[in-house]
C-alpha positions as CSV (number, residue, x, y, z in Angstrom):
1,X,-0.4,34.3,-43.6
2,X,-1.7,37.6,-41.9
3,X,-0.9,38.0,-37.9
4,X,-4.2,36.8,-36.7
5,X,-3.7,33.4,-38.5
6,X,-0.1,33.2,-37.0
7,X,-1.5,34.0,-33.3
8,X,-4.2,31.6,-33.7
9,X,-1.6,28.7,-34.5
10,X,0.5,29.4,-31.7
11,X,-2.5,29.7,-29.4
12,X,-3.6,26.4,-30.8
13,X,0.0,25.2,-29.8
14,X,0.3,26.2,-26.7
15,X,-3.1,24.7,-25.9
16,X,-2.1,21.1,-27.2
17,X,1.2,21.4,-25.5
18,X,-0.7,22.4,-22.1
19,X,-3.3,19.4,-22.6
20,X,-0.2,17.0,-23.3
21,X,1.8,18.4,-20.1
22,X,-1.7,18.0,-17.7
23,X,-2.0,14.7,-18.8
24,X,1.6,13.9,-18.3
25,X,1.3,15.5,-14.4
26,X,-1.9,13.5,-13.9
27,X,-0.4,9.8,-15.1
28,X,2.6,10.7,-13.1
29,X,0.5,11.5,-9.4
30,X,-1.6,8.4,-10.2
31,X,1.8,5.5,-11.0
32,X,2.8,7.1,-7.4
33,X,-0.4,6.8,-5.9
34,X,-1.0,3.3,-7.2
35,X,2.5,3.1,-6.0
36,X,2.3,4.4,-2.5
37,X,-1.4,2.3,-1.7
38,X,0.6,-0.7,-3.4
39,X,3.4,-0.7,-0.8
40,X,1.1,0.2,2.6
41,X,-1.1,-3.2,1.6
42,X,2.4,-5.1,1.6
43,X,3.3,-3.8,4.9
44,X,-0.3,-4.7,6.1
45,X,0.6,-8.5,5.1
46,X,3.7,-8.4,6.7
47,X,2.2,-7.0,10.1
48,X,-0.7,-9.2,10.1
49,X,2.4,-12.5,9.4
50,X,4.1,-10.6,12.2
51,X,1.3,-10.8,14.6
52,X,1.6,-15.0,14.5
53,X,5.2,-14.9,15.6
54,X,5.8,-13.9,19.0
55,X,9.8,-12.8,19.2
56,X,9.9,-9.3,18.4
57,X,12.7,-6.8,19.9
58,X,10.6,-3.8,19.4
59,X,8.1,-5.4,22.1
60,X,10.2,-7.1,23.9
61,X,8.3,-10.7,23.8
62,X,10.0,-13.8,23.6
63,X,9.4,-17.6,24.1
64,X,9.7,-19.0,27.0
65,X,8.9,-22.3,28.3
66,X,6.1,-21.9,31.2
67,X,5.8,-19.7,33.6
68,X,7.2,-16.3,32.1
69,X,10.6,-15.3,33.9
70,X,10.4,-12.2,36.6
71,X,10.0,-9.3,35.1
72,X,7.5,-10.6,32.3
73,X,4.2,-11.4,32.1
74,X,2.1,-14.2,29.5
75,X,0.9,-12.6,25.8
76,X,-1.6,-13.9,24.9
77,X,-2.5,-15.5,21.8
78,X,-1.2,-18.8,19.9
79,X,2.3,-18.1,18.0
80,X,4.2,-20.0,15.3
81,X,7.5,-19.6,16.7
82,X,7.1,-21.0,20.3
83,X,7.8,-24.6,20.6
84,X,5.1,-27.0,22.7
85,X,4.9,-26.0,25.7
86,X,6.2,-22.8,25.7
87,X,4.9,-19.7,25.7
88,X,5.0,-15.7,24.7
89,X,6.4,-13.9,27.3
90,X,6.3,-9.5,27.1
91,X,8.6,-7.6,29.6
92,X,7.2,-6.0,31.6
């Protein structure tokens, strides 16, 4: 085989190996894209489940039976965790 044959196989080579490694790249952004848009929906159902209860630290709400202790106002809204008669109470 004369040098231009062998250059032409390894250029062939290369070009293979250089499809196989862009495809590789591409299949691996995708899985962590699918991934990534996967795991912000599941935290999208868990805030919108959130939303129905009304004891959260972060906020600061609680229940409380009516009216709201000083210091706290009413929050509005109907909430799974609050017993009859009570209601969601924010600090103020």
């Amino acid at each position: 085989m004369d040098k231009k044959g062998a250059e032409a196989i390894h250029y062939v080579i290369a070009l293979i190996i250089g499809i196989i490694v862009v495809f590789v790249v591409i299949n691996i952004f995708t899985y962590h894209a699918k991934k990534a848009s996967k795991g912000l929906s599941e935290i999208g159902e868990e805030a919108k489940i959130n939303v129905t209860k009304c004891a959260s630290l972060v906020f600061g709400r609680f229940c409380h039976s009516s009216p709201c202790p000083e210091g706290s106002v009413v929050f509005p809204g109907k909430f799974s965790d609050c017993k009859s008669g009570e209601v969601c109470c924010e600090r103020t």
